[in-house]
C-alpha positions as CSV (number, residue, x, y, z in Angstrom):
1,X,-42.4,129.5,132.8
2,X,-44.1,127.4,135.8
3,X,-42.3,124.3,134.4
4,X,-39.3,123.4,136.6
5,X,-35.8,121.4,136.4
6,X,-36.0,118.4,138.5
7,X,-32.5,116.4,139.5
8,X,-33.0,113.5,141.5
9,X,-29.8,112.0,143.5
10,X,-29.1,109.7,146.1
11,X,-25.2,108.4,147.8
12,X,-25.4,105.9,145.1
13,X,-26.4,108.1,142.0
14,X,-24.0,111.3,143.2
15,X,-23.7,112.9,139.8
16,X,-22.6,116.3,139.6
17,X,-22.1,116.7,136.1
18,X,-25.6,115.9,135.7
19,X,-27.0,118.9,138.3
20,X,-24.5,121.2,135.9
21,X,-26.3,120.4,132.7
22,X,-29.7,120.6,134.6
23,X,-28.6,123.8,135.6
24,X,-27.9,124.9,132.4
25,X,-31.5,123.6,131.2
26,X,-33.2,125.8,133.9
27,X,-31.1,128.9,132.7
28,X,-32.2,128.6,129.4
29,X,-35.4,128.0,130.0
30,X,-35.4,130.9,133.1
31,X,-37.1,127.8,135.0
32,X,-36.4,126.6,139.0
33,X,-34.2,124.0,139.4
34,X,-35.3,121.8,142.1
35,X,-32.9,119.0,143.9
36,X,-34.0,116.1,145.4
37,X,-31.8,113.7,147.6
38,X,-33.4,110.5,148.3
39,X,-32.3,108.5,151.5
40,X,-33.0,104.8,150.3
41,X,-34.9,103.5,153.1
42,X,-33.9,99.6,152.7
43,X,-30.1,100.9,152.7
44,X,-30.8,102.8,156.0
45,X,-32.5,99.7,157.3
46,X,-30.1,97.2,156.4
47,X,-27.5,99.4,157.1
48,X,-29.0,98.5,161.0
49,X,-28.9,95.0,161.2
50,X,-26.1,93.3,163.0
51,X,-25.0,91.1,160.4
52,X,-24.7,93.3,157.5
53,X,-21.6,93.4,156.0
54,X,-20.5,94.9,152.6
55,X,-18.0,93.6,150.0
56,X,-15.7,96.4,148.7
57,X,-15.9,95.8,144.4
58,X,-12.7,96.5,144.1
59,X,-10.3,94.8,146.9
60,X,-12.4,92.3,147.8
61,X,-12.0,93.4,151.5
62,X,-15.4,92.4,154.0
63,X,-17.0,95.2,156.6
64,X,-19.5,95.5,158.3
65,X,-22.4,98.1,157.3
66,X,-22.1,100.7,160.2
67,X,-25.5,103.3,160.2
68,X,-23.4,106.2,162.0
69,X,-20.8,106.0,158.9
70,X,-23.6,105.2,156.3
71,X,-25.4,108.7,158.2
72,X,-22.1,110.6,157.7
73,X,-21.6,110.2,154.3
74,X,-25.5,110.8,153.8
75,X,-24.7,114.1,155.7
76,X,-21.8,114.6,153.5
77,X,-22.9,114.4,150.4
78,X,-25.8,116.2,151.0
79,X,-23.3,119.4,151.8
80,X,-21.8,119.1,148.9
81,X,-24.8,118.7,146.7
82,X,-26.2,122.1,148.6
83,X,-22.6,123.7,148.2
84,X,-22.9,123.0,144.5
85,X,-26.6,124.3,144.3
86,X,-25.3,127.6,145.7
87,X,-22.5,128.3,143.3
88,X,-25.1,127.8,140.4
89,X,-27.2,129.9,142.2
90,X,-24.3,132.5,141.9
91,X,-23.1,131.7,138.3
92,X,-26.3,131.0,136.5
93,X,-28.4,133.7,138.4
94,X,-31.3,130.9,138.7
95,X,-33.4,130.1,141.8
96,X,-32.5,126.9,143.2
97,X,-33.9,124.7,145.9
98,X,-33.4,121.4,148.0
99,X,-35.1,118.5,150.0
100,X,-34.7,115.9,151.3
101,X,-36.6,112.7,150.6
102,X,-36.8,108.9,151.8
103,X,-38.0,105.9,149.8
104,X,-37.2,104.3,146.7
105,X,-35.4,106.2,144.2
106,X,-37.7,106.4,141.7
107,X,-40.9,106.8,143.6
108,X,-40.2,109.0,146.0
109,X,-39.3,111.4,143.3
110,X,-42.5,110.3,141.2
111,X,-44.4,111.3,143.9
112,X,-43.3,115.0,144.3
113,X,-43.0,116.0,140.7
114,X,-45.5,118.3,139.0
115,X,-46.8,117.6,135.7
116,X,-44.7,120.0,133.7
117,X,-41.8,119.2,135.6
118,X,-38.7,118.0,133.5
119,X,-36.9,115.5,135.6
120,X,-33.2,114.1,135.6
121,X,-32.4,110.9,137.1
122,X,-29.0,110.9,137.9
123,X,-27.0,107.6,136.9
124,X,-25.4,105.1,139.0
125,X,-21.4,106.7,139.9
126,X,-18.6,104.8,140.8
127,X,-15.1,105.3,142.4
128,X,-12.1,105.1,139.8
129,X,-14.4,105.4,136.3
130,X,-13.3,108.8,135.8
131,X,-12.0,107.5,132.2
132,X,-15.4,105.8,131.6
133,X,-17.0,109.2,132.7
134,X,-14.9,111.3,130.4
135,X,-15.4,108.8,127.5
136,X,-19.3,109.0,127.8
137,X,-19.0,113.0,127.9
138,X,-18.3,111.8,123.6
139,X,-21.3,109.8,123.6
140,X,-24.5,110.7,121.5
141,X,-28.0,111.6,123.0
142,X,-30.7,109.6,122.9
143,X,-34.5,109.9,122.4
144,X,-37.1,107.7,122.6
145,X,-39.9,109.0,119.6
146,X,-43.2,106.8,118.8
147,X,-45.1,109.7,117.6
148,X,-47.3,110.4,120.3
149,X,-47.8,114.3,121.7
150,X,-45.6,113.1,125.1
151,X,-42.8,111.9,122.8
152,X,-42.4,114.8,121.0
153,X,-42.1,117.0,123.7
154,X,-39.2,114.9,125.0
155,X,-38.1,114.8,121.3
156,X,-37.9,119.1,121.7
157,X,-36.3,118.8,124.8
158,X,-33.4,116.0,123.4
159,X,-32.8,118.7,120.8
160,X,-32.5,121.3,123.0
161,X,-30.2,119.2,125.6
162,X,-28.2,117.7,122.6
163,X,-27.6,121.3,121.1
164,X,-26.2,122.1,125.2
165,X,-24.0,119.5,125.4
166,X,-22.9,119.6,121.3
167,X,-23.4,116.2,120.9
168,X,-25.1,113.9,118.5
169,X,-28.7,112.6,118.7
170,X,-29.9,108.9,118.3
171,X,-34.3,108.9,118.1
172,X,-35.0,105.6,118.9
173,X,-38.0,104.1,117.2
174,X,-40.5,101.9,118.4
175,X,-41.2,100.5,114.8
176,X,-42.2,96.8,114.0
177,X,-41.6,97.7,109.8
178,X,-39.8,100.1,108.2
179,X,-42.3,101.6,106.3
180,X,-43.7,102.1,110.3
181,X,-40.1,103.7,110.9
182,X,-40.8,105.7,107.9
183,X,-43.8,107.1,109.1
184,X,-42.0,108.1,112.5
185,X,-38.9,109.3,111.0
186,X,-40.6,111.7,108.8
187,X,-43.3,113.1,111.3
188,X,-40.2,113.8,113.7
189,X,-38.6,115.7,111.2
190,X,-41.8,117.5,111.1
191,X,-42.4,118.1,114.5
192,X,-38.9,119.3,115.6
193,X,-36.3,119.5,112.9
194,X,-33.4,118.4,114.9
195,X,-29.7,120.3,113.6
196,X,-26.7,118.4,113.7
197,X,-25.9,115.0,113.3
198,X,-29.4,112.8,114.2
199,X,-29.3,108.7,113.6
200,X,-32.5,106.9,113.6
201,X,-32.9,103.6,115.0
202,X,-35.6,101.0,114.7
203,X,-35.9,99.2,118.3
204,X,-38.7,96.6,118.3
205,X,-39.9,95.1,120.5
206,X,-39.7,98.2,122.5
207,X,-38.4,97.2,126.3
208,X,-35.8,98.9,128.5
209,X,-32.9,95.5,127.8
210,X,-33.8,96.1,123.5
211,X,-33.3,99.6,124.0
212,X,-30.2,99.1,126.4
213,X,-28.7,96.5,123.3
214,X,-29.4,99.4,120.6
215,X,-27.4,102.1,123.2
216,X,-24.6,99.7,123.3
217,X,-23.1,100.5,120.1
218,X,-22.9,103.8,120.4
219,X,-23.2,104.5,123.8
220,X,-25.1,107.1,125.7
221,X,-24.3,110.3,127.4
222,X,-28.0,110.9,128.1
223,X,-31.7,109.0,127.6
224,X,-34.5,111.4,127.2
225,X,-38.1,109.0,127.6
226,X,-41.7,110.6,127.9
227,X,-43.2,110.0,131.3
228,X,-44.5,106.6,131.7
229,X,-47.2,105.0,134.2
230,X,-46.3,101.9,135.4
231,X,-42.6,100.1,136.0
232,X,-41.1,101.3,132.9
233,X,-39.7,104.5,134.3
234,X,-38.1,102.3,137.2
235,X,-37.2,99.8,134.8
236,X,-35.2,102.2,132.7
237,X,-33.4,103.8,135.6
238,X,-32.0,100.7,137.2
239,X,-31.2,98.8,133.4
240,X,-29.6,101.7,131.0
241,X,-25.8,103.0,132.7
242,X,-26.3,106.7,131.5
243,X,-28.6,109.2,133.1
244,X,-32.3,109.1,132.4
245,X,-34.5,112.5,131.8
246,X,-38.5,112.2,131.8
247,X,-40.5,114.3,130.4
């Protein structure tokens, strides 16, 4: 296959679990998997100013924002990220790369990725949810399906990721009727019989915040979405808490 596994991270979006499961992707699908840290340019800028300061979430405690720590733990957690690519290397026998990149999140991956590329945008971590983490781990898939040839490729690869991480599967349809959710329910089936337990769910108007109120009552362990000009792939990163894979 030319196609590779893409995992896009950053300090703030640190997620290991997700480079395992891309991993695992690439091994089954004897494909490259393909790191990409992104250095947030506005964090490194601010992170220069002399009257920066950051508010710790949790004890309320004030600092200032100091570049030589902020480049330390950049350094950091770039060691472990390349650490972690080598023992897949190892385990998984797959061919694994990294690079380093500097912009916005999304776009500066946008920018690199091929067309066949399957890419994971790794979710927003932080300190003490490991409970939160381990309850998601429970929480069904979800797809995005509105019957076009993009969606049901990500609808293929939902089923294959779902059948990885034996979990559910929620398709999410952009259906203003139900006879409309009908028609996209049954040429889903069609396309991709998904095994196991699949839900169907009728999200209209279609946006990233109708989407995120449909995910919240099931939750989400992962969002597969087709590849999307525009702001919708940004908007969908930054709005749903669970990682995001385009496709």
């Amino acid at each position: 296959m030319s196609e590779r596994v893409v995992v896009a991270l950053n300090v703030l979006r640190h997620d290991i679990d997700v480079l395992e499961l891309a991993a695992h992707l690439a091994a089954r699908k004897r494909a490259r998997l393909v790191a990409y840290y992104v250095e947030e340019t506005n964090l490194i800028h601010l992170a220069g100013l002399p009257f920066a300061m950051e508010i710790d979430r949790f004890s309320a405690a004030e600092r200032k924002i100091d570049l030589p720590r902020m480049m330390r733990t950049l350094r950091t957690s770039t060691e472990q990220i390349q650490k972690t690519l080598y023992q897949l290397n190892e385990r998984l026998h797959i061919d694994t790369s990294f690079r380093t990149l500097r912009g916005h999140f999304v776009s500066a991956v946008m920018s690199e990725i091929e067309q066949v590329d399957v890419v994971f945008l790794s979710r927003r971590t932080e300190p003490h949810k490991s409970h939160a983490a381990k309850r998601a781990a429970h929480y069904p898939l979800w797809v995005v399906f509105d019957g076009s040839a993009e969606s049901e490729r990500a609808l293929r690869m939902a089923v294959d990721l779902a059948l990885l991480e034996s979990t559910g599967l929620c398709v999410a349809l952009p259906a203003a009727t139900d006879r409309e959710a009908e028609a996209l329910r049954r040429q889903a089936l069609e396309c991709c019989a998904p095994s196991g337990a699949v839900r169907f769910v009728s999200v209209y108007p279609f946006d990233a915040s109708n989407l995120l109120r449909s995910m919240r009552h099931t939750g989400c362990r992962l969002l597969v979405v087709k590849r999307q000009n525009g702001g919708f792939n940004k908007a969908i990163s930054e709005t749903v808490p669970c990682p995001v894979v385009l496709v």
